[in-house]
HTML snippet that shows the backbone in 3Dmol.js (N, CA, C, O; Angstrom):
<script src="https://3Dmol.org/build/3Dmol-min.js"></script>
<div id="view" style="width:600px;height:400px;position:relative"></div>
<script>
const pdb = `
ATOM      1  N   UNK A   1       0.829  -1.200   0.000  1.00  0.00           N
ATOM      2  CA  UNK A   1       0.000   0.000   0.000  1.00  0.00           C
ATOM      3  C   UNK A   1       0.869   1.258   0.000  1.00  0.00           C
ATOM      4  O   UNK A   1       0.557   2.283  -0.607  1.00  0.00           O
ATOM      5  N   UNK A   2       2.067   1.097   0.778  1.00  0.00           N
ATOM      6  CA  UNK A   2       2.810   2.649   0.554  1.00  0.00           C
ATOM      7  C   UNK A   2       3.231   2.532  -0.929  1.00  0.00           C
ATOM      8  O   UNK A   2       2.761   3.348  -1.721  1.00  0.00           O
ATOM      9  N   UNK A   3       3.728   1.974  -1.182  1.00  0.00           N
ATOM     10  CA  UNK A   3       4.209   2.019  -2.964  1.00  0.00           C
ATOM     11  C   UNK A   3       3.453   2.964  -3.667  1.00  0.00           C
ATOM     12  O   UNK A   3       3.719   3.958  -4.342  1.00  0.00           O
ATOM     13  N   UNK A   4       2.402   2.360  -3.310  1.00  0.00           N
ATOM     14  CA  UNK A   4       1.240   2.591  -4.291  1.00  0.00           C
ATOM     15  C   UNK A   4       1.373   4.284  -4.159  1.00  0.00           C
ATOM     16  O   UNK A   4       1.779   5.100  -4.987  1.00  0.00           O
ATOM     17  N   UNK A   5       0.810   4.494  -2.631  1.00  0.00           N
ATOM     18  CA  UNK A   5       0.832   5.829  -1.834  1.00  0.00           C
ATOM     19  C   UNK A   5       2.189   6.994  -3.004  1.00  0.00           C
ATOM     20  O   UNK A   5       2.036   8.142  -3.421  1.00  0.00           O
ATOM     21  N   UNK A   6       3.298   6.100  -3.166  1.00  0.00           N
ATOM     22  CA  UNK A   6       4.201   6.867  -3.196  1.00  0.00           C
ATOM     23  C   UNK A   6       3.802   7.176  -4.663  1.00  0.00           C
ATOM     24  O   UNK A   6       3.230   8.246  -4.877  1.00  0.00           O
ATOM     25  N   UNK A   7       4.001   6.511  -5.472  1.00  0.00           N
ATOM     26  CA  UNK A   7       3.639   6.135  -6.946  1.00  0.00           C
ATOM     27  C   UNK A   7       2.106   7.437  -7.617  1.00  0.00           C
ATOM     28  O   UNK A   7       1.792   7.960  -8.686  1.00  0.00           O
ATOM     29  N   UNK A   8       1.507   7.415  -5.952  1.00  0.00           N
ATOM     30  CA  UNK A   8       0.348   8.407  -6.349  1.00  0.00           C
ATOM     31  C   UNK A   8       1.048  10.052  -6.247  1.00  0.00           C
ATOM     32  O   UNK A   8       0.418  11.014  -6.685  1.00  0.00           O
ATOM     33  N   UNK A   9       2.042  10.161  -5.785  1.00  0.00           N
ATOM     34  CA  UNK A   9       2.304  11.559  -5.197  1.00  0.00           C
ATOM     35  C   UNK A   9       3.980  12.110  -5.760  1.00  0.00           C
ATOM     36  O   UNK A   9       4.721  12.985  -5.315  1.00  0.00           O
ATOM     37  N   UNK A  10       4.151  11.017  -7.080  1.00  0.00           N
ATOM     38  CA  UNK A  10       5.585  11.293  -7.741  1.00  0.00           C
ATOM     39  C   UNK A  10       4.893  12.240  -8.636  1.00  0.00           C
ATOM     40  O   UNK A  10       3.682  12.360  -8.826  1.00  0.00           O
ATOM     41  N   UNK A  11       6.129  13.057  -9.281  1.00  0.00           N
ATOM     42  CA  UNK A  11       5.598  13.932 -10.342  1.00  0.00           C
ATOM     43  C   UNK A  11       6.340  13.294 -11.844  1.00  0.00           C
ATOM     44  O   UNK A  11       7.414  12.721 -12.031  1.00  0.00           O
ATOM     45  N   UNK A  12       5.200  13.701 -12.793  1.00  0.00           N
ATOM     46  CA  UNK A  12       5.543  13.416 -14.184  1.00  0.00           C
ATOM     47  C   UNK A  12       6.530  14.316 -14.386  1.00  0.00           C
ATOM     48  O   UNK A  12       6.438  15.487 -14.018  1.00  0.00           O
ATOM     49  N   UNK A  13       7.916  13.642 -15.209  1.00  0.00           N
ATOM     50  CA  UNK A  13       8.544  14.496 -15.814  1.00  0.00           C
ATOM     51  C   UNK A  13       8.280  15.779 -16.653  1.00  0.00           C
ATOM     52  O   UNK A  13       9.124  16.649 -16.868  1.00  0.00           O
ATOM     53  N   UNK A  14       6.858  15.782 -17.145  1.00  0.00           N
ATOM     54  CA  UNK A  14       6.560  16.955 -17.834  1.00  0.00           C
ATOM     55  C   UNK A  14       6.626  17.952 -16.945  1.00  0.00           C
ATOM     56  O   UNK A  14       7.420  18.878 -17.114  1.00  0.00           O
ATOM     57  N   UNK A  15       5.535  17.872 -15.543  1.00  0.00           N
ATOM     58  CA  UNK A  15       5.312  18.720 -14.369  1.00  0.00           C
ATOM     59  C   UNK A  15       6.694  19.191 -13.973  1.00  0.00           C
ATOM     60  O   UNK A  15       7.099  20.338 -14.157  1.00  0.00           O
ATOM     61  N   UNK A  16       7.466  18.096 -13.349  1.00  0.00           N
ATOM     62  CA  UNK A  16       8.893  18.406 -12.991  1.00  0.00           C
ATOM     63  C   UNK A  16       9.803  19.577 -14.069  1.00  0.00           C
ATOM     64  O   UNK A  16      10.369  20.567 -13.604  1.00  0.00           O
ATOM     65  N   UNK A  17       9.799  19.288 -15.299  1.00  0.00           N
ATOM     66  CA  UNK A  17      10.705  20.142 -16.085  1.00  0.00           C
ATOM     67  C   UNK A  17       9.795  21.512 -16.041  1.00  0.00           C
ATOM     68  O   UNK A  17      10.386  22.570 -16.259  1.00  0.00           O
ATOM     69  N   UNK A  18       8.592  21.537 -15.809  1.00  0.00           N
ATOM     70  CA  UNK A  18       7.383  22.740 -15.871  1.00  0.00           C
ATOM     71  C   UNK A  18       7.890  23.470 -14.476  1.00  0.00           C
ATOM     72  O   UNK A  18       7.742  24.690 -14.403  1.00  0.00           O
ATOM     73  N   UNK A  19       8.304  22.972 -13.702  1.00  0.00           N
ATOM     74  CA  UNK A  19       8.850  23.432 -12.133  1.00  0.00           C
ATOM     75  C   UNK A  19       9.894  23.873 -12.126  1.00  0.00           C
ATOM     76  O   UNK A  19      10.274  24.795 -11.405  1.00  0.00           O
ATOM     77  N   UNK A  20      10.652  23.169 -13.090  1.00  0.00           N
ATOM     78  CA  UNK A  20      12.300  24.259 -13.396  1.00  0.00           C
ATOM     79  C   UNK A  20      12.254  24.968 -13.670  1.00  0.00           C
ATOM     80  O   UNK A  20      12.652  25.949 -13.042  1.00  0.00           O
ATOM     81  N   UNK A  21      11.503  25.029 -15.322  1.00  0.00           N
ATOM     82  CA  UNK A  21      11.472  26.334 -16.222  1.00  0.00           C
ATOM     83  C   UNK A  21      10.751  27.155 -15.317  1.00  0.00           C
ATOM     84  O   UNK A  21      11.221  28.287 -15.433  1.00  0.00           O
ATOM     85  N   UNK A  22      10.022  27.147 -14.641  1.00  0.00           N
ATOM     86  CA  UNK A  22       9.447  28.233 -13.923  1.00  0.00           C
ATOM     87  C   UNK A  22      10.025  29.020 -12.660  1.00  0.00           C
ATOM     88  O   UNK A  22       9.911  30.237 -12.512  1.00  0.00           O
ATOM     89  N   UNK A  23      10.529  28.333 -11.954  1.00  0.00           N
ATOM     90  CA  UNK A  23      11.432  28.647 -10.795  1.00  0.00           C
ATOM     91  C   UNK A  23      13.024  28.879 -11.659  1.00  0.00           C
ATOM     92  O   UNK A  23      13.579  29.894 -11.237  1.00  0.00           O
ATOM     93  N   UNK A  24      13.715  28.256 -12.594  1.00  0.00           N
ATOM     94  CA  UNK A  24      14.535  29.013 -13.420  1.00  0.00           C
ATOM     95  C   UNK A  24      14.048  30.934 -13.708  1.00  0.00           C
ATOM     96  O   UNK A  24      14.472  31.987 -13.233  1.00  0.00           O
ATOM     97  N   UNK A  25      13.275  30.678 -14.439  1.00  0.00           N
ATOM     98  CA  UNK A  25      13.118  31.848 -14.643  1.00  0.00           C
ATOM     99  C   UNK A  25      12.547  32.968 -13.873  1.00  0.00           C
ATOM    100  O   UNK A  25      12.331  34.103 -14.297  1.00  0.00           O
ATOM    101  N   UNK A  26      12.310  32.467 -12.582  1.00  0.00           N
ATOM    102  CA  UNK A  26      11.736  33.616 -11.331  1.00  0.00           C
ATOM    103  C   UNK A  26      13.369  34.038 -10.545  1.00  0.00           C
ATOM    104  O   UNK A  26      13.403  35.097  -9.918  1.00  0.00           O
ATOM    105  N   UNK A  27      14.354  33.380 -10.601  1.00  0.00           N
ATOM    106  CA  UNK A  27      15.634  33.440  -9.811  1.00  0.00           C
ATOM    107  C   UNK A  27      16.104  34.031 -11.550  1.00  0.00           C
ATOM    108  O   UNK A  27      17.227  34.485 -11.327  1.00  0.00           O
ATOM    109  N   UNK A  28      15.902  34.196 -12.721  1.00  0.00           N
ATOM    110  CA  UNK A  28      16.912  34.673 -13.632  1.00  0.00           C
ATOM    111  C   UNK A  28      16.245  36.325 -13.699  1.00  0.00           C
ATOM    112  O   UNK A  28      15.202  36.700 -13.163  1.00  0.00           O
ATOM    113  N   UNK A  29      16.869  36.860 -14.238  1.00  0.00           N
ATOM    114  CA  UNK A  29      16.600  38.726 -14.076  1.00  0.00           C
ATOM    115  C   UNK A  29      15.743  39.017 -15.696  1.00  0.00           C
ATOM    116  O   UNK A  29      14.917  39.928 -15.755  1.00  0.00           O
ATOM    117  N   UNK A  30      16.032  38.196 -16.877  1.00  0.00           N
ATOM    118  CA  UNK A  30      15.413  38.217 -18.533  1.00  0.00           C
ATOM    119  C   UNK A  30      14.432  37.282 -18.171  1.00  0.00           C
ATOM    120  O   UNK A  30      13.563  38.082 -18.516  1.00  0.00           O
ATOM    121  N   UNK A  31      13.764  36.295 -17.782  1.00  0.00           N
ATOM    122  CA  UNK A  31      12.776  35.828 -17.976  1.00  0.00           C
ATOM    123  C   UNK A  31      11.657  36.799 -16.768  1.00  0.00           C
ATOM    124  O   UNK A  31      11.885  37.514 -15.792  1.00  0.00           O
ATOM    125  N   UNK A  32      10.392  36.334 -17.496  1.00  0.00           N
ATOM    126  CA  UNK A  32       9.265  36.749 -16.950  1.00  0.00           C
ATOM    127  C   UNK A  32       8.361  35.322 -16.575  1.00  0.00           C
ATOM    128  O   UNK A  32       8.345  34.407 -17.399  1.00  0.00           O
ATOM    129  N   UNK A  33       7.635  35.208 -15.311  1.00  0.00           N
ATOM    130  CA  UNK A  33       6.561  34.269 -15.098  1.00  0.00           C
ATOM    131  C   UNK A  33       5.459  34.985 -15.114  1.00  0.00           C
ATOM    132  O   UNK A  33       5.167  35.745 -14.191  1.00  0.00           O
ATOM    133  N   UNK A  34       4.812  34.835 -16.048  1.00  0.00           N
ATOM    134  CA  UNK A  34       2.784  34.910 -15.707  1.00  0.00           C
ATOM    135  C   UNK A  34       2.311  34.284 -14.769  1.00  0.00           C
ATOM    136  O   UNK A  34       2.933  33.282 -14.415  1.00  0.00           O
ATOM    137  N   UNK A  35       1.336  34.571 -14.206  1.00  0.00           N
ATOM    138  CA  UNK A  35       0.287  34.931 -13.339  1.00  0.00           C
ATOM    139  C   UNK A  35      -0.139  33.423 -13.528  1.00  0.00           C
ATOM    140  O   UNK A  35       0.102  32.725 -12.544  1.00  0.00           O
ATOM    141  N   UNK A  36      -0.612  32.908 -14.394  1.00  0.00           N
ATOM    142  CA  UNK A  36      -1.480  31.737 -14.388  1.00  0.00           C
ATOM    143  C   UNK A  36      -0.366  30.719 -14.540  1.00  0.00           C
ATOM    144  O   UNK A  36      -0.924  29.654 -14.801  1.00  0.00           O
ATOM    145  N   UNK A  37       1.117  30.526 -14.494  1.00  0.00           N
ATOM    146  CA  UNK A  37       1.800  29.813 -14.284  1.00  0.00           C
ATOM    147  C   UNK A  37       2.378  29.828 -12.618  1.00  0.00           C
ATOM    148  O   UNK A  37       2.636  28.817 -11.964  1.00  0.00           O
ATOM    149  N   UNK A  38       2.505  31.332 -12.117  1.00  0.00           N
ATOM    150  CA  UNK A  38       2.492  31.282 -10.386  1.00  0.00           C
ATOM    151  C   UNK A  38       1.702  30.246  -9.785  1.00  0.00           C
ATOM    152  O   UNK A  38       2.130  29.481  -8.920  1.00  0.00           O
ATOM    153  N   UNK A  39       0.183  30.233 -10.406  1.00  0.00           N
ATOM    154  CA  UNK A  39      -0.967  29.941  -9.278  1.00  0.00           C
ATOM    155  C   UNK A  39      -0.504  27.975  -9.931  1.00  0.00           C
ATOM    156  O   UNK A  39      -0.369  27.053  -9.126  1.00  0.00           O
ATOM    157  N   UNK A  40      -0.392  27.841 -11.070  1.00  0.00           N
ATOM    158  CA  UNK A  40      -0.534  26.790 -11.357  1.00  0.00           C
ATOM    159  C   UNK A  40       0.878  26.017 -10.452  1.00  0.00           C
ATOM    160  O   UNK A  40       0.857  24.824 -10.151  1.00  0.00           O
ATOM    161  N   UNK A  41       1.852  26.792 -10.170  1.00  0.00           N
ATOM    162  CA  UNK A  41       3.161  25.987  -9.234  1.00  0.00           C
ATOM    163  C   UNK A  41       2.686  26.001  -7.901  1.00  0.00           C
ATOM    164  O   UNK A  41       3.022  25.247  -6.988  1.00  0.00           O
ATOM    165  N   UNK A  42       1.586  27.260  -7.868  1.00  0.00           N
ATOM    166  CA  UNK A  42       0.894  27.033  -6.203  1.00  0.00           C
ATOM    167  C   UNK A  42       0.108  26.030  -5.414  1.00  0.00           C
ATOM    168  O   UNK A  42       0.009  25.648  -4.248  1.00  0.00           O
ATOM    169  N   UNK A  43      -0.308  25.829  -6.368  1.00  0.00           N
ATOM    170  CA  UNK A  43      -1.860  24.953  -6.112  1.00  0.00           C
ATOM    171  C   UNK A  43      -1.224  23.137  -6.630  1.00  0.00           C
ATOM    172  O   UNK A  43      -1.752  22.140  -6.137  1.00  0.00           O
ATOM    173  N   UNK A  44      -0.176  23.048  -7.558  1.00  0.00           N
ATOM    174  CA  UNK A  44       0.303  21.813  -7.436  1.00  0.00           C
ATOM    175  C   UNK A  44       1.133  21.653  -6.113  1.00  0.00           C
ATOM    176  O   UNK A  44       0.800  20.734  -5.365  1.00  0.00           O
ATOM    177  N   UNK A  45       1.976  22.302  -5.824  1.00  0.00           N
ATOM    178  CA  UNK A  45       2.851  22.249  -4.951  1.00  0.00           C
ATOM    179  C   UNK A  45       2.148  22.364  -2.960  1.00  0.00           C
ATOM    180  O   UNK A  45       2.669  21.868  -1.962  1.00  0.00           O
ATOM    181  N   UNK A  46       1.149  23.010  -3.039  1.00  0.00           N
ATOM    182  CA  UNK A  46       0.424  22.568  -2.026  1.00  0.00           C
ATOM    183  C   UNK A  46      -0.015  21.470  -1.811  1.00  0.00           C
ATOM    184  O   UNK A  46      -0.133  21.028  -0.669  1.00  0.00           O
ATOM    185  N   UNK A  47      -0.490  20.522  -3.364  1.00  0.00           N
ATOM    186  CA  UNK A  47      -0.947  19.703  -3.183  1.00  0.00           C
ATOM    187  C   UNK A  47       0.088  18.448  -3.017  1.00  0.00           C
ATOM    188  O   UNK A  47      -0.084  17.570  -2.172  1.00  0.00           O
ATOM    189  N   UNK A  48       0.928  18.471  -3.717  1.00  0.00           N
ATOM    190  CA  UNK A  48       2.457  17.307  -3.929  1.00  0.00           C
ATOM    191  C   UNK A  48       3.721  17.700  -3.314  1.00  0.00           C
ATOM    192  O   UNK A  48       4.560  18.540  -3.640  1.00  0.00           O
ATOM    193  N   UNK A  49       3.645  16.929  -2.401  1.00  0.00           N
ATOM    194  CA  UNK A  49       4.869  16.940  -1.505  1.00  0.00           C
ATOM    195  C   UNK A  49       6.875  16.968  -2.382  1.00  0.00           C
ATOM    196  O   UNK A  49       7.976  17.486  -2.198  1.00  0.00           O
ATOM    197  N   UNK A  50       6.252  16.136  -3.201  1.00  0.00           N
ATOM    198  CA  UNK A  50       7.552  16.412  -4.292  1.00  0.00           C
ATOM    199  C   UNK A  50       7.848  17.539  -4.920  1.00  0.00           C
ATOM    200  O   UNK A  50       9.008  17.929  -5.055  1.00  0.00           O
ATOM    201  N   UNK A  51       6.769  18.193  -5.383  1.00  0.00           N
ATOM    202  CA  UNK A  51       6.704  19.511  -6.080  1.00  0.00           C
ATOM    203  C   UNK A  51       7.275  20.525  -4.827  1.00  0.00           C
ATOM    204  O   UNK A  51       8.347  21.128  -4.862  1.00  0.00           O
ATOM    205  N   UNK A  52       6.308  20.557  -3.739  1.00  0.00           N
ATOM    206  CA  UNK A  52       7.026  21.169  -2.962  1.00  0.00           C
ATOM    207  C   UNK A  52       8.985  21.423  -2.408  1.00  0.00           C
ATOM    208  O   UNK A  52       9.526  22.422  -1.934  1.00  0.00           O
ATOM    209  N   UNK A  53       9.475  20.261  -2.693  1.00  0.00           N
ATOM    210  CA  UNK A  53      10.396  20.020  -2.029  1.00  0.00           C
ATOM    211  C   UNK A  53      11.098  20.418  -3.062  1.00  0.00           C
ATOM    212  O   UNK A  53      12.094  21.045  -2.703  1.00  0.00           O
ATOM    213  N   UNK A  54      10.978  20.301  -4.294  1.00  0.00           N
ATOM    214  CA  UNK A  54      11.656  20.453  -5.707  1.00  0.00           C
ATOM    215  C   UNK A  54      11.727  22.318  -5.624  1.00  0.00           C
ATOM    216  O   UNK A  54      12.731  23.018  -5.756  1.00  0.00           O
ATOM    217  N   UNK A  55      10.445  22.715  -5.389  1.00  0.00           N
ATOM    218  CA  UNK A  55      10.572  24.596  -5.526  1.00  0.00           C
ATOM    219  C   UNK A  55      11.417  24.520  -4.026  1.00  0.00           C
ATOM    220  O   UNK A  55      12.620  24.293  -4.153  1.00  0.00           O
ATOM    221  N   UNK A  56      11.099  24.623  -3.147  1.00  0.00           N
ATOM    222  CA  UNK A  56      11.748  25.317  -2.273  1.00  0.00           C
ATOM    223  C   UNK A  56      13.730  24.856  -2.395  1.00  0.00           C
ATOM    224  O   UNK A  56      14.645  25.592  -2.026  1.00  0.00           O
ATOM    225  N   UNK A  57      13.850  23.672  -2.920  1.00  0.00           N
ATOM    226  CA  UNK A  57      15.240  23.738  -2.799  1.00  0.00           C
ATOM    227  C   UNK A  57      15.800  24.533  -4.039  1.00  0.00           C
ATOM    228  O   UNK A  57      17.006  24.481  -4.281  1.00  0.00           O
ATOM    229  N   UNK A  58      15.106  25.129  -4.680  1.00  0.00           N
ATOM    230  CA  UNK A  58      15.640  26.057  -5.819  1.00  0.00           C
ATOM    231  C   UNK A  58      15.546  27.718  -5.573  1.00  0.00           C
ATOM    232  O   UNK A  58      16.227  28.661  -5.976  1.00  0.00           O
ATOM    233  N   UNK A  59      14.116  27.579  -4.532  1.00  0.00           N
ATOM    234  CA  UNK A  59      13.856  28.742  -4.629  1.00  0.00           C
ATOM    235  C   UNK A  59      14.336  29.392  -3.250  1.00  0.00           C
ATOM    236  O   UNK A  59      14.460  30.588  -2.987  1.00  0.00           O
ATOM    237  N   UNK A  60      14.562  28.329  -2.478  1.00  0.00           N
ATOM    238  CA  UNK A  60      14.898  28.785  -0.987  1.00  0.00           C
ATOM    239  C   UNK A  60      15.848  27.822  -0.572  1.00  0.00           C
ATOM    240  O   UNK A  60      15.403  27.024   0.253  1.00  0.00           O
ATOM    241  N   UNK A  61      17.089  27.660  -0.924  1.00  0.00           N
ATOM    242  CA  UNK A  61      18.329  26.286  -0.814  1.00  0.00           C
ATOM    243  C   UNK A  61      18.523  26.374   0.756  1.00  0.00           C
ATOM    244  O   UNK A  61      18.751  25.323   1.354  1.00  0.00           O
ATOM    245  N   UNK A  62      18.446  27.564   1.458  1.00  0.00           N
ATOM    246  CA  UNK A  62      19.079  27.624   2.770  1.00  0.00           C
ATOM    247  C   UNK A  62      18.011  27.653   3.973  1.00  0.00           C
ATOM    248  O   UNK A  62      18.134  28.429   4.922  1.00  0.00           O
ATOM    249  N   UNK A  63      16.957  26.744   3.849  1.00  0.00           N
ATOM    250  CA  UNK A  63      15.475  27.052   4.633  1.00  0.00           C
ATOM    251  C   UNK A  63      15.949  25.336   5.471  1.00  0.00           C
ATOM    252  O   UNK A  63      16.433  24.277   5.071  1.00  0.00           O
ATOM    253  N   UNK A  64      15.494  25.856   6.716  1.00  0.00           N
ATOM    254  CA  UNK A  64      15.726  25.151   7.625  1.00  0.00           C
ATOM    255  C   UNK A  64      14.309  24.435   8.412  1.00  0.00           C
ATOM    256  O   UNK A  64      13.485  25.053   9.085  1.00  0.00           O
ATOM    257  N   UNK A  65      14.310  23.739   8.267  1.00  0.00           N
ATOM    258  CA  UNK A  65      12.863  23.321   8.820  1.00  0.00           C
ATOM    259  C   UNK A  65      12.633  22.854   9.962  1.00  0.00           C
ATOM    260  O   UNK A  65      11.483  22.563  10.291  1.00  0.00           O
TER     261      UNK A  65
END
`;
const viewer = $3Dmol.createViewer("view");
viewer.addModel(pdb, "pdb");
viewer.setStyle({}, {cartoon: {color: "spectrum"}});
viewer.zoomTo();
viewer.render();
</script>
């Protein structure tokens, strides 16, 4: 049953590379993020513990929990 658990809460490589390019380009000074790509890293990343862990070590490397 955890497998499974885990298997439910991995992210697709599409999502994942969608989490770079986006957090890439919020830490670069020439790119721009839209509005409906913010909410869309918000609302996954609240929901997926991976997503989460993936932005904050890019976006916040030195956060201590």
């Amino acid at each position: 049953m955890q497998f499974y658990q885990q298997q439910l809460n991995m992210l697709s490589t599409n999502y994942r590379n969608r989490i770079i390019d986006i957090c890439c380009r919020m830490i670069s000074t020439d790119g721009q993020v839209d509005l409906d790509e913010r909410i869309w890293m918000t609302k996954l990343c609240d929901k997926n513990i991976q997503a989460r862990n993936l932005r904050d070590s890019m976006l916040c490397p030195d956060k201590i929990e």
